[in-house]
C-alpha positions in Angstrom: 0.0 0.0 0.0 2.6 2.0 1.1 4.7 2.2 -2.5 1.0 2.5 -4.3 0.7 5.7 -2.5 4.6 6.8 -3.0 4.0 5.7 -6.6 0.4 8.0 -7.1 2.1 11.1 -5.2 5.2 11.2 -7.7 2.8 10.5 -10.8 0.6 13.6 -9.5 3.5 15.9 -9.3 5.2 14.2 -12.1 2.8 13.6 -14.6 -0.4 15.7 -13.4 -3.9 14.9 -12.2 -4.9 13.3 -15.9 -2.1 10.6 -16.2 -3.0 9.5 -12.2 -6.4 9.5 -13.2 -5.9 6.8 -15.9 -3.6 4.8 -14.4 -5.9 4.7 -10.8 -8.6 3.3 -13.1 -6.2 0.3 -13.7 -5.4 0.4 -10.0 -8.9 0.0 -8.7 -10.0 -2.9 -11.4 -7.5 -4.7 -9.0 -8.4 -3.9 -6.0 -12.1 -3.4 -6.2 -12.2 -0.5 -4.7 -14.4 3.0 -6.2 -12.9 6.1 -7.5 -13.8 7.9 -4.2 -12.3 5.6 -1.8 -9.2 6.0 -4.3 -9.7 9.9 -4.4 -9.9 10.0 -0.2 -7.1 7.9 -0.1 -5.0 10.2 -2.4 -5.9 13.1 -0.3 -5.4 12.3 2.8 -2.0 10.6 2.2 -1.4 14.2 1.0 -2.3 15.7 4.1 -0.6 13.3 6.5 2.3 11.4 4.6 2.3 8.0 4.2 3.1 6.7 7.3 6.0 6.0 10.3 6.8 2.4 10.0 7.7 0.8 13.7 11.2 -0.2 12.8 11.6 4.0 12.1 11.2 4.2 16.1 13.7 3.3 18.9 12.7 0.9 21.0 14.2 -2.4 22.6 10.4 -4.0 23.2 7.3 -2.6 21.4 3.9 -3.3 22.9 1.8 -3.8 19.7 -1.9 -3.3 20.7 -4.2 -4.7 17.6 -6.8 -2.2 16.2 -6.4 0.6 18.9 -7.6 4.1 17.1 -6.0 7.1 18.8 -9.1 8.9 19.7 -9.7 5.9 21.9 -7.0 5.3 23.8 -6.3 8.6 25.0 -10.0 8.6 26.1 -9.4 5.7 28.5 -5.8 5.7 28.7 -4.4 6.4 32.5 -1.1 8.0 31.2 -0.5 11.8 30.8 -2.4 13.3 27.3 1.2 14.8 27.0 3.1 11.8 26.6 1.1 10.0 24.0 2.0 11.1 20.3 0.0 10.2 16.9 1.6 8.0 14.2 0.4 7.5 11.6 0.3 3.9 10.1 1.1 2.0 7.1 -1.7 -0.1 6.8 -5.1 -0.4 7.9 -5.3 -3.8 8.2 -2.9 -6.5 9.8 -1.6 -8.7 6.7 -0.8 -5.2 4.8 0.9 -3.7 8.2 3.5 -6.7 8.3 3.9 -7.3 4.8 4.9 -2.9 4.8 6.7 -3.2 8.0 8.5 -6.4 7.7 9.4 -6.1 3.6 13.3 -6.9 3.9 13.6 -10.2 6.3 15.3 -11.2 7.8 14.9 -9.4 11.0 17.2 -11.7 13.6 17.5 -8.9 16.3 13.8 -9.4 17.1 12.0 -12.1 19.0 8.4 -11.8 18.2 5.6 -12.8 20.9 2.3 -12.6 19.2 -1.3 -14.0 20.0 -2.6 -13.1 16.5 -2.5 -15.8 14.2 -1.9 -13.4 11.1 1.9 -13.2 12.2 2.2 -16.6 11.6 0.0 -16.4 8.2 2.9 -13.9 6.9 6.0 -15.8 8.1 4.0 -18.8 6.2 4.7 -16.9 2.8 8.0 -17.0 3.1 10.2 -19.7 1.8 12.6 -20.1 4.8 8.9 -19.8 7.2 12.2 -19.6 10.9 14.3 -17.1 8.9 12.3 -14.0 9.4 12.6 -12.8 13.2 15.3 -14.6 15.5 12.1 -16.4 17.4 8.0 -16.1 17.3 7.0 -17.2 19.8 3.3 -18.3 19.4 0.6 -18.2 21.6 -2.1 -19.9 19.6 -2.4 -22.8 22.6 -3.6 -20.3 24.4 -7.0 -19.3 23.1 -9.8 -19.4 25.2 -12.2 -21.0 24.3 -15.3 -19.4 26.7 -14.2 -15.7 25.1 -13.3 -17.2 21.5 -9.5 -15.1 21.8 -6.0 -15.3 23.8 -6.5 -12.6 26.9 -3.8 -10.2 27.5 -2.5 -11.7 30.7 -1.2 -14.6 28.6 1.0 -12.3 26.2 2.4 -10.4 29.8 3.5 -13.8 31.1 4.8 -14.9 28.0 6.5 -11.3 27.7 8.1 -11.5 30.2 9.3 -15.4 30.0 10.8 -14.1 26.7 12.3 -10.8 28.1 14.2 -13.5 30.5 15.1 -16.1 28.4 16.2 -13.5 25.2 18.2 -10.5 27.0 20.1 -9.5 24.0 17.3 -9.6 21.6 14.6 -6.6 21.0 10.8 -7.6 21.7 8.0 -7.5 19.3 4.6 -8.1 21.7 1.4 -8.2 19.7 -1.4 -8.2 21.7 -4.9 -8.8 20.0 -7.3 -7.0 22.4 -8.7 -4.0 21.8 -9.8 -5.9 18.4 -12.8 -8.1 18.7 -13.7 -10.8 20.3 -14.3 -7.8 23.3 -13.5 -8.4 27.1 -15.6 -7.4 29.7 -18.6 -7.0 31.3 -20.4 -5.3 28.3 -19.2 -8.0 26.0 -20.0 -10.7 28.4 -23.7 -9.3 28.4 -24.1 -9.0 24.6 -22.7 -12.9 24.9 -25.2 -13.8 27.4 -28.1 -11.6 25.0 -27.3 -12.8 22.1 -25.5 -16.4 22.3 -22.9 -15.0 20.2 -19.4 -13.3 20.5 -18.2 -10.4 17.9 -15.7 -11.7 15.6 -16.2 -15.2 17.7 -17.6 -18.4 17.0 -20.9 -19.3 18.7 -19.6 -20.3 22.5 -19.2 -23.4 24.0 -18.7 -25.1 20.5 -15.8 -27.4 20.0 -14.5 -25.6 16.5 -11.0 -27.6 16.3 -12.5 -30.1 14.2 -15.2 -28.2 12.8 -15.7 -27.6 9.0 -15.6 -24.1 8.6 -18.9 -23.7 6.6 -19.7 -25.3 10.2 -18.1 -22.0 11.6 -21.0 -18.9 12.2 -19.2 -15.5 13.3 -21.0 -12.6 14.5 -19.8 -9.1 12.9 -20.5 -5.6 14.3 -23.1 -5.8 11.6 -25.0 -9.1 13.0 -24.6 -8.3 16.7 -26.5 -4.7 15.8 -29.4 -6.9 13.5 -29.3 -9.0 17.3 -31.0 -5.7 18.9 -27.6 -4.4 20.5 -26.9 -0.3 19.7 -23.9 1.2 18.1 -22.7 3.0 21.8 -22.9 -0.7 23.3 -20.5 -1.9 21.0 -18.2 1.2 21.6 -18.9 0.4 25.3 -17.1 -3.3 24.6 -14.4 -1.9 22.3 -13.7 0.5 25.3 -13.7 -2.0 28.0 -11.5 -4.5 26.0 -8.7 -1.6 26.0 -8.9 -0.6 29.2 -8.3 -5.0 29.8 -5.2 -4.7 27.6 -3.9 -1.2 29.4 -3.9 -3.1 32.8 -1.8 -5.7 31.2 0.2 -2.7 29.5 0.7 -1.2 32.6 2.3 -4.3 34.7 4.5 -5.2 31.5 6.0 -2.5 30.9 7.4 -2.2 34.7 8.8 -5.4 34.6 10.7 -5.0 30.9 14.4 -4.2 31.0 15.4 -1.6 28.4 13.5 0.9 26.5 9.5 -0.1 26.3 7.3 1.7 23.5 3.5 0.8 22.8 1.7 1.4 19.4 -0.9 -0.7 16.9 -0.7 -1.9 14.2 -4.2 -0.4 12.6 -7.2 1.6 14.1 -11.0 0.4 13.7 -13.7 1.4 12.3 -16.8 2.0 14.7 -19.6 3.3 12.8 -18.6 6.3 11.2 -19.2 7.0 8.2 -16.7 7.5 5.5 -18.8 9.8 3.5 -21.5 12.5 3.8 -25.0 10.3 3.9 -22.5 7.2 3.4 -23.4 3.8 5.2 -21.8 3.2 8.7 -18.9 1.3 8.1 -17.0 -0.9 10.8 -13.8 -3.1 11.4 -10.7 -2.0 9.8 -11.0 -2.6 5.8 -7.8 -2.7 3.7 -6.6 -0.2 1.4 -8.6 2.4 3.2 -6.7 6.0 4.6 -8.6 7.8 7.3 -7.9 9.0 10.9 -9.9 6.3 12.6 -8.0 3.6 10.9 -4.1 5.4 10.4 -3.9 6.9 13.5 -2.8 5.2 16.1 -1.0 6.3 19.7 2.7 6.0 20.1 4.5 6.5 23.6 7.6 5.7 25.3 8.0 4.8 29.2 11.0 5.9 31.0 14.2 3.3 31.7 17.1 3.2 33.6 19.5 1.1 30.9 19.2 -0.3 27.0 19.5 -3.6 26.0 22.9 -5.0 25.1 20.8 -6.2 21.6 22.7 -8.8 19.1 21.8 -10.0 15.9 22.1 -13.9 15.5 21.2 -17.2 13.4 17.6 -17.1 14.3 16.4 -20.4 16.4 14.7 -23.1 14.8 11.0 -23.0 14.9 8.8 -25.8 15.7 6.2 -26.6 12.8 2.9 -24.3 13.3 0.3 -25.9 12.1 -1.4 -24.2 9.3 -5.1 -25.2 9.9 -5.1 -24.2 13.7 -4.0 -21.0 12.1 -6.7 -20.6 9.9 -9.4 -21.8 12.6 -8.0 -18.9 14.7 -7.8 -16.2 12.0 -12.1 -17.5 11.6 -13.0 -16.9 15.0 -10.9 -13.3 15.0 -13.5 -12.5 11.7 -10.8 -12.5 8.7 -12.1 -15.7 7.2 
């Protein structure tokens, strides 16, 4: 996405607005996408650049919240207003934002602890699947099944374990919350309304072995045909990223070195994109706008850096592709 956008910018002040015109229509016969979204896109990469990727910042472990807007988190956040800057993304979508970030592998300085199952999708189009970061360290076993994602306490713990066991290696710590399935009471109420979890399977099914036309999510869009209003849904959202702050908040003490937090993407939540326009909600690829691109971005205070070395990455124990796939379902990407 990123060199689209590098590419449309130069033809614009190249070539002018008729030859980006032309060649956009060739553009968005790929991508199915209209001439608006194309025309929004072009402008607001024009007003705020085309992004800061996270290897551009100096950190020795990031704390990678999934889908956390900006807006948001300073709303609920417990940390001074003045400490938390904007940055503006690459991508508004997870596979885009590590194929952008992570372009030039390998990357053997990082460990990467993730609990979303797309990290493991990307590493999965590589050739050499263990030669991109040094470790990933997977926390697929780890889903619960009750909530239908892994809870943020579980990427802490296995933080830190990795923070002990890798002391010379920088730390990549994806999170999934604040994106859907929600935590919290609100979410736990729509569950018990509703029998079903947003971007979850139904609960209480055994989906392991489960076909997946078997497999019935519940979007933003099916939970609000259920009865449940837009603000409720916020309300989750909300509650979910105040659950991953907490964990945030004890990590980040307990981290030697310099700690950073960010996201990857932002979410939509009903807005609409244009005047009169449908609502629109999750986090849709190919799509530039402050809900989505802007995310927070703060540093904590330390006392020392990491020592950090680069080194033959370890060898990585076969993932198995399905579970990955059964996991990306119940997170709402299949």
């Amino acid at each position: 996405m990123k060199e689209t956008v590098h590419q449309g910018m130069s033809i614009l002040q190249e070539k002018g607005l008729l030859e980006l015109s032309q060649r956009s229509l060739l553009y968005l016969a790929r991508k199915s996408l209209t001439p608006a979204h194309v025309f929004r896109n072009l402008i607001w990469n024009l007003q705020y650049g085309r992004g800061t990727s996270i290897l551009a910042k100096d950190w020795d472990n990031l704390l990678l919240l999934d889908a956390c807007r900006y807006d948001e988190f300073c709303r609920v956040s417990p940390y001074d207003a003045g400490s938390i800057e904007k940055r503006v993304t690459l991508e508004s979508r997870t596979p885009d934002f590590l194929r952008s970030t992570f372009e030039n592998p390998p990357y053997h300085d990082i460990v990467y602890v993730t609990a979303n199952p797309q990290t493991l999708k990307f590493q999965f189009e590589f050739e050499d699947y263990c030669n991109v970061f040094y470790d990933t360290i997977s926390l697929l076993e780890e889903w619960d099944k009750e909530t239908q994602t892994i809870k943020p306490d579980k990427v802490r713990q296995a933080a830190v374990e990795a923070a002990n066991n890798y002391p010379n290696k920088r730390l990549l710590i994806h999170f999934l919350q604040p994106h859907a399935p929600f935590l919290g009471s609100t979410a736990e109420s729509i569950r018990r309304r509703t029998g079903k979890t947003i971007g979850g399977l139904d609960p209480g099914r055994e989906y392991t072995n489960m076909d997946s036309k078997e497999i019935k999510t519940a979007s933003y869009r099916d939970i609000l045909k259920e009865g449940i209003e837009r603000d409720e849904v916020r309300t989750a959202y909300r509650e979910t990223l105040e659950c991953v702050i907490e964990e945030c908040q004890l990590l980040e003490k307990s981290l030697p070195g310099k700690t950073a937090l960010t996201s990857d993407h932002g979410e939509l939540l009903g807005e609409r994109l244009y005047p009169f326009g449908p609502r629109q909600w999750e986090h849709p690829g190919n799509i530039r706008t402050e809900e989505l691109c802007v995310v927070p971005y703060m540093e904590f205070s330390y006392e020392h850096r990491k020592e950090v070395r680069i080194e033959p990455p370890v060898e990585d124990e076969s993932v198995n592709e399905d579970i990955v796939d059964r996991r990306l379902r119940s997170l709402g990407y299949k």
